[in-house]
KOLLUM-416550 format. One record per residue: residue number from 0; residue in three letters; chain; x, y, z of N, C-alpha, C in turn. Coordinates in pm, 1 decimal, decimal comma, always signed. Each point is the difference from the previous one (the first is absolute). Layout:
<nodes>
k r c n_u n_v n_w ca_u ca_v ca_w c_u c_v c_w
NUM Ala A X Y Z X Y Z X Y Z
...
</nodes>
This chain:
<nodes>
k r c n_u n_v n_w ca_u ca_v ca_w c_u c_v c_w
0 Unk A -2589,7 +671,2 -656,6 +138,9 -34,3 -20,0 +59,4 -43,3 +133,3
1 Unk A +59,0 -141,7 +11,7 +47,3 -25,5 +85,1 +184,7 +79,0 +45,3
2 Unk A +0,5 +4,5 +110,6 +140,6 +61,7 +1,3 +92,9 -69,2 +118,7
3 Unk A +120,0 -68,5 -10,9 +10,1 -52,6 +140,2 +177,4 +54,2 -35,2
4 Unk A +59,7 +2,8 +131,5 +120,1 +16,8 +22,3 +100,9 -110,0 -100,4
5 Unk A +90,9 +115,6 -31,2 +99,4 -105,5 -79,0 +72,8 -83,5 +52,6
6 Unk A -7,3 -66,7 +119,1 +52,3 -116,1 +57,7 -81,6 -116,3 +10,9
7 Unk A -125,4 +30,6 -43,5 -80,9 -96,7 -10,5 -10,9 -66,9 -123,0
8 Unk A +56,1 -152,1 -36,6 -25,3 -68,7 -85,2 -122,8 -27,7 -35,8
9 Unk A -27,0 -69,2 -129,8 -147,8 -48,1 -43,7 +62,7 -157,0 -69,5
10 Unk A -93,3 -135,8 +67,6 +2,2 -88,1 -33,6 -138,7 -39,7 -60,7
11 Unk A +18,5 -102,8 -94,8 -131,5 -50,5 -114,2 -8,9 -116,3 +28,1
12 Unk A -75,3 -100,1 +74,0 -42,0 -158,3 +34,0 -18,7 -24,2 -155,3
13 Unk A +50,6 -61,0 -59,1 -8,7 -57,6 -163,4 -137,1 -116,4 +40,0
14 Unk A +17,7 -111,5 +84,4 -79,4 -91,1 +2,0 -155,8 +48,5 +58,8
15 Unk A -88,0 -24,6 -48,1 -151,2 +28,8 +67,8 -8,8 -68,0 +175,1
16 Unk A -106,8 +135,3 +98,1 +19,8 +2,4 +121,2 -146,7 -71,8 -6,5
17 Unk A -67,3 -18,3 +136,9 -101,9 -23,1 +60,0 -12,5 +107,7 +63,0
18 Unk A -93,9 +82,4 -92,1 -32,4 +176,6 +79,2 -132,3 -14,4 +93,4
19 Unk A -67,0 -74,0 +35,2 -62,9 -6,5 +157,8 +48,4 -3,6 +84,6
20 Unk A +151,2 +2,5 +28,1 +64,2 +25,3 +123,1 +3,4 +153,3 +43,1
21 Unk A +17,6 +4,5 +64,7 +51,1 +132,3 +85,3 +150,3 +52,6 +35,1
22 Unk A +46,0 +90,3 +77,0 +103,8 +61,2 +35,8 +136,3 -137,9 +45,0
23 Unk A -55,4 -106,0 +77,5 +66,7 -126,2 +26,1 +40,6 -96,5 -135,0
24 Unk A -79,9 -55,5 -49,0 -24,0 -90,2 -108,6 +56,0 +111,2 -95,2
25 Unk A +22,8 +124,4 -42,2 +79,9 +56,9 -113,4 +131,2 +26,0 +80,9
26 Unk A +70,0 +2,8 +121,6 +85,3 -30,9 +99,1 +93,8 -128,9 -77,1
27 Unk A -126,5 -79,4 +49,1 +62,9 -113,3 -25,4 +104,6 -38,5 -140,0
28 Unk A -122,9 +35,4 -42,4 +56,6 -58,7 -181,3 +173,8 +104,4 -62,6
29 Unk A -11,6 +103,9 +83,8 +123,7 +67,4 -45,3 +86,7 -73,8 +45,1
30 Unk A -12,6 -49,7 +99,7 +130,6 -110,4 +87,9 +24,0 -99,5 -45,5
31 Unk A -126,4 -64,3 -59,7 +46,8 -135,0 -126,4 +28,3 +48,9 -103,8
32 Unk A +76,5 +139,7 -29,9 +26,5 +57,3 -169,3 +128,2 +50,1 +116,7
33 Unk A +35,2 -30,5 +100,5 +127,9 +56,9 +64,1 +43,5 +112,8 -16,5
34 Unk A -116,4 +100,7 +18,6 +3,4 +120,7 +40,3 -54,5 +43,9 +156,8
35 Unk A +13,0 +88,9 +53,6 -12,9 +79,7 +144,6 -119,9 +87,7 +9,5
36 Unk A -113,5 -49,4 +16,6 -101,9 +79,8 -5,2 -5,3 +121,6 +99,6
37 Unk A +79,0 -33,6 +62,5 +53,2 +129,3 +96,2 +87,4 +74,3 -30,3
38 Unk A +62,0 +37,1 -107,7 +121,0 +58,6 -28,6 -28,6 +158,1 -80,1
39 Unk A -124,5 +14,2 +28,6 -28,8 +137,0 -97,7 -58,4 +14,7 -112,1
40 Unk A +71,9 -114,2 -115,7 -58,7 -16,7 -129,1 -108,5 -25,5 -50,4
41 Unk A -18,7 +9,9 -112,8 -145,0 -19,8 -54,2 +14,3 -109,5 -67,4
42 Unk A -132,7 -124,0 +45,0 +14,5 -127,8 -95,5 -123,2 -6,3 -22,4
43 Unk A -19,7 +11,3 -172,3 -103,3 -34,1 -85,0 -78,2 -122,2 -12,6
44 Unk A -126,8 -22,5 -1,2 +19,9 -153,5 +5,2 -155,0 +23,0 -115,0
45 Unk A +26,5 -121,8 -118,0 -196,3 +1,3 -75,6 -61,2 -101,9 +56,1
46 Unk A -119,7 -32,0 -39,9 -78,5 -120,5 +7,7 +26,6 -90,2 -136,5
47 Unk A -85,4 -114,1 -20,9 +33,4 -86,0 -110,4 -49,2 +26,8 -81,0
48 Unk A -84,2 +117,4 -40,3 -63,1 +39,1 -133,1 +49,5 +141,6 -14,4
49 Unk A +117,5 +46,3 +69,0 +62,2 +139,6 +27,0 -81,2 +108,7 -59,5
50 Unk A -111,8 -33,0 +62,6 -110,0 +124,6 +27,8 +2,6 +81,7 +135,0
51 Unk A +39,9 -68,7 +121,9 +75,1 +45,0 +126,5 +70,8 +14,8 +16,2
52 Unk A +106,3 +159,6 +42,5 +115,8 -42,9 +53,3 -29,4 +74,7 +129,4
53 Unk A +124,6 -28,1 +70,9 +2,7 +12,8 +165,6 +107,1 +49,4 +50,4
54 Unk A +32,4 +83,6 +78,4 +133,8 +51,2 +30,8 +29,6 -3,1 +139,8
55 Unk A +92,9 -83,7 +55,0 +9,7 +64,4 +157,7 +107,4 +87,1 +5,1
56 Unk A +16,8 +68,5 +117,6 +103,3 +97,4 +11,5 -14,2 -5,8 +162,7
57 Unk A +83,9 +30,1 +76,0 +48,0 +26,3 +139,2 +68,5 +114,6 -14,9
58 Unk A -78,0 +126,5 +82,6 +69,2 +136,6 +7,5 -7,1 +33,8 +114,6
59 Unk A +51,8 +106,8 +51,7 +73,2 -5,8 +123,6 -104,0 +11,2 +139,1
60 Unk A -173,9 +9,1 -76,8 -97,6 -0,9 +69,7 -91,4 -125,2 +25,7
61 Unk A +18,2 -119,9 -88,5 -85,0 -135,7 +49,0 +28,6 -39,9 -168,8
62 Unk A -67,3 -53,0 -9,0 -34,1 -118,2 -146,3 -85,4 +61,2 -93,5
63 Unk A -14,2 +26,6 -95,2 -76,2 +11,1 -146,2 +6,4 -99,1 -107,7
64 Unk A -175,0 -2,5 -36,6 +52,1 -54,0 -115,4 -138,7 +123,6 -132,7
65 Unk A +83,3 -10,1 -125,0 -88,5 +25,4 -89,9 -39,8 -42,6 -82,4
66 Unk A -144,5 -3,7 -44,1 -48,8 -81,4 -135,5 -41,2 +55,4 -108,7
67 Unk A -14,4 -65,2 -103,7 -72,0 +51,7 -130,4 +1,3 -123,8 -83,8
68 Unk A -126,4 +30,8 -46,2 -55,1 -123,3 -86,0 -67,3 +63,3 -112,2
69 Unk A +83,2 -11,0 -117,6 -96,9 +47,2 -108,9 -74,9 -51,9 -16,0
70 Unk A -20,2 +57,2 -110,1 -191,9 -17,6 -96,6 -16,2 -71,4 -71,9
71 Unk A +152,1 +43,7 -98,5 -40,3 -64,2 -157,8 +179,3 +12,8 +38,6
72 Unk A +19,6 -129,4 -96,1 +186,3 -82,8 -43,3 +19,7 -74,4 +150,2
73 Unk A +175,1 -10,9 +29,3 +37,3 -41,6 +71,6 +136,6 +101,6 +4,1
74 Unk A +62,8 -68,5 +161,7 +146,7 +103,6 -1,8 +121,2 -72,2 -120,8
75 Unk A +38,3 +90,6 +5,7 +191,4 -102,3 -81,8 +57,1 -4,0 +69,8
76 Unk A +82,0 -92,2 +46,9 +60,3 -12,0 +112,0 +169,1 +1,1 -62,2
77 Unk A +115,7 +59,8 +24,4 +144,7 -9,3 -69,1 +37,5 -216,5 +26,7
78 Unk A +107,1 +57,8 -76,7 +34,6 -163,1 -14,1 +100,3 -43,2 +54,3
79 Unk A +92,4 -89,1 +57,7 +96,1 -18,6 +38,9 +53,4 -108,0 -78,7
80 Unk A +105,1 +104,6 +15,2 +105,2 -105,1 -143,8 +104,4 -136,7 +102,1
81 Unk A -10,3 -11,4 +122,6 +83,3 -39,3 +41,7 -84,9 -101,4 +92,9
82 Unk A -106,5 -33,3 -25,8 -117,6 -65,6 +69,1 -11,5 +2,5 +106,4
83 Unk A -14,8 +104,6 +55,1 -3,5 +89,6 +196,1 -175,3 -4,7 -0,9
84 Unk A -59,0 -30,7 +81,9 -173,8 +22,5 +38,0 +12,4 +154,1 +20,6
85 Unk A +104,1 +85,3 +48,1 -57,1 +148,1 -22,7 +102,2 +83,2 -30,7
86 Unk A -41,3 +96,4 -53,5 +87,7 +104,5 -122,8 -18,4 +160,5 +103,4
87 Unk A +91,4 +62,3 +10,1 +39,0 +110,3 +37,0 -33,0 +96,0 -127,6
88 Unk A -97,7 +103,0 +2,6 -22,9 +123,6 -39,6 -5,1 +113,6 +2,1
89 Unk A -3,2 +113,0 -70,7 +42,1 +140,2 +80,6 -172,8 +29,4 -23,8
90 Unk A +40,8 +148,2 +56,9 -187,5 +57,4 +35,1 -44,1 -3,6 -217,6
91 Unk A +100,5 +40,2 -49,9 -67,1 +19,4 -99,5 -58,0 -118,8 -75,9
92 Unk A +72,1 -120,3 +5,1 -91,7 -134,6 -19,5 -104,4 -33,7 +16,1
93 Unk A -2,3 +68,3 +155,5 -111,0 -33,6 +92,7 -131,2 +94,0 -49,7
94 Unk A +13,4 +154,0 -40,7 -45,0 +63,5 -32,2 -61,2 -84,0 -152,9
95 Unk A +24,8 -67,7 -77,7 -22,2 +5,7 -131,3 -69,2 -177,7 +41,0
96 Unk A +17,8 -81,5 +100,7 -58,8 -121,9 +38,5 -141,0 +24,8 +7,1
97 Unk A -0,1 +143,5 +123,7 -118,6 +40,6 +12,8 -88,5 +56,1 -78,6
98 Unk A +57,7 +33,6 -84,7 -91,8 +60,5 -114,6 -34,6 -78,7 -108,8
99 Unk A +57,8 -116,7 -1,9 -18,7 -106,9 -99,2 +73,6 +2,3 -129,7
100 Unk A +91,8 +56,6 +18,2 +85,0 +18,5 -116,8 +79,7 -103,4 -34,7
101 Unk A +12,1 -24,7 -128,8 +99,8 -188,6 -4,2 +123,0 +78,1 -4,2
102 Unk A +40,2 -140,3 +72,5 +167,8 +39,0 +36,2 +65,7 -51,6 -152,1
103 Unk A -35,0 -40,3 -39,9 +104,1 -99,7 -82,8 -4,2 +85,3 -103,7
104 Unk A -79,0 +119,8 -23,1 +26,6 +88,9 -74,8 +116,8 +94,0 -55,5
105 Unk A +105,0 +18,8 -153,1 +133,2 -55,9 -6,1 -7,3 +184,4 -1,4
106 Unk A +134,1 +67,6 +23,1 -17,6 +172,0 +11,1 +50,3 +65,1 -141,2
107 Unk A -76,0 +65,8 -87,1 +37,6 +51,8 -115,5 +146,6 +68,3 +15,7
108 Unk A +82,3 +16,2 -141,2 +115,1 +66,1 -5,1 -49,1 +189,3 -24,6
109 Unk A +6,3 +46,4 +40,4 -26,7 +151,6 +10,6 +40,7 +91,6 -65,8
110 Unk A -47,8 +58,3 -138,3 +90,5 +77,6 -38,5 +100,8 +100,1 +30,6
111 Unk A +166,5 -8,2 -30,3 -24,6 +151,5 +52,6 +102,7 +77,5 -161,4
112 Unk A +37,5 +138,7 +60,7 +29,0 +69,1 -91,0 +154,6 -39,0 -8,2
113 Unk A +21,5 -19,3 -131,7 +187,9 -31,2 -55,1 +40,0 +115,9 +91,0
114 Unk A +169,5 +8,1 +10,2 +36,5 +120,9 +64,8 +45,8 +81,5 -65,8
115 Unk A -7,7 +176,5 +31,6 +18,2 +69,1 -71,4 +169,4 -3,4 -28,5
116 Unk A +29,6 +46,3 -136,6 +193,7 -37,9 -64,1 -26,9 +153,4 +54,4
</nodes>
C-alpha cells in the first residue's frame, strides 16, 4: 500500500509516454503536459499498449520513479471531460488504477432501513 502525505497531488498522463526514458525524458514530458516535475507530486504516465505505467515523484531526498507492468489486461485510465492531457486523482483512484479495477464502473444505490415512526 502506497501512502504519501496529503499535500501531495496525483496526476494521470491520459496520452501514451515513450517509457525507455529515464528520470530526464519522464522530466521532460511533465513540462510538455505543464506540470512541475519538481513540485512534489506524483505524475502517472502508461505506454501505448497501457501495459506500463511509470511514476515520477521528487521527494525531499532526489528523484524516484516506480513501475509496474502487468501480465494479463491493461490499466483504465479516468477520462477528462474537459479535454485536459491530464486528470487529477485522489490515492483511492489511484489505488483501484492499480489494481485494475474499471473506473467507469456506475456505484449501486444501497439499501437502507425506512426510519423508525
Amino acid at each position: 500500500m502506497l501512502t504519501f502525505p496529503s499535500t501531495v497531488r496525483i496526476f494521470v498522463a491520459l496520452e501514451p509516454v515513450d517509457m525507455r526514458g529515464s528520470f530526464d525524458a519522464l522530466a521532460g514530458h511533465v513540462r510538455r503536459l505543464h506540470g512541475d516535475p519538481a513540485d512534489g507530486h506524483l505524475y502517472f504516465m502508461v505506454n501505448r499498449k497501457r501495459k506500463l505505467m511509470k511514476t515520477l515523484w521528487l521527494d525531499r531526498s532526489g528523484w524516484c520513479i516506480f513501475s509496474k507492468r502487468l501480465e494479463a489486461g491493461t490499466y483504465e485510465l479516468p477520462i477528462s471531460v474537459d479535454g485536459r492531457q491530464t486528470v487529477s486523482i485522489d490515492a483511492t483512484q489511484l489505488a483501484m488504477i492499480l489494481e485494475g479495477v474499471d473506473l467507469g464502473a456506475r456505484r449501486r444505490r444501497r439499501y437502507r432501513h425506512p426510519p423508525l415512526s
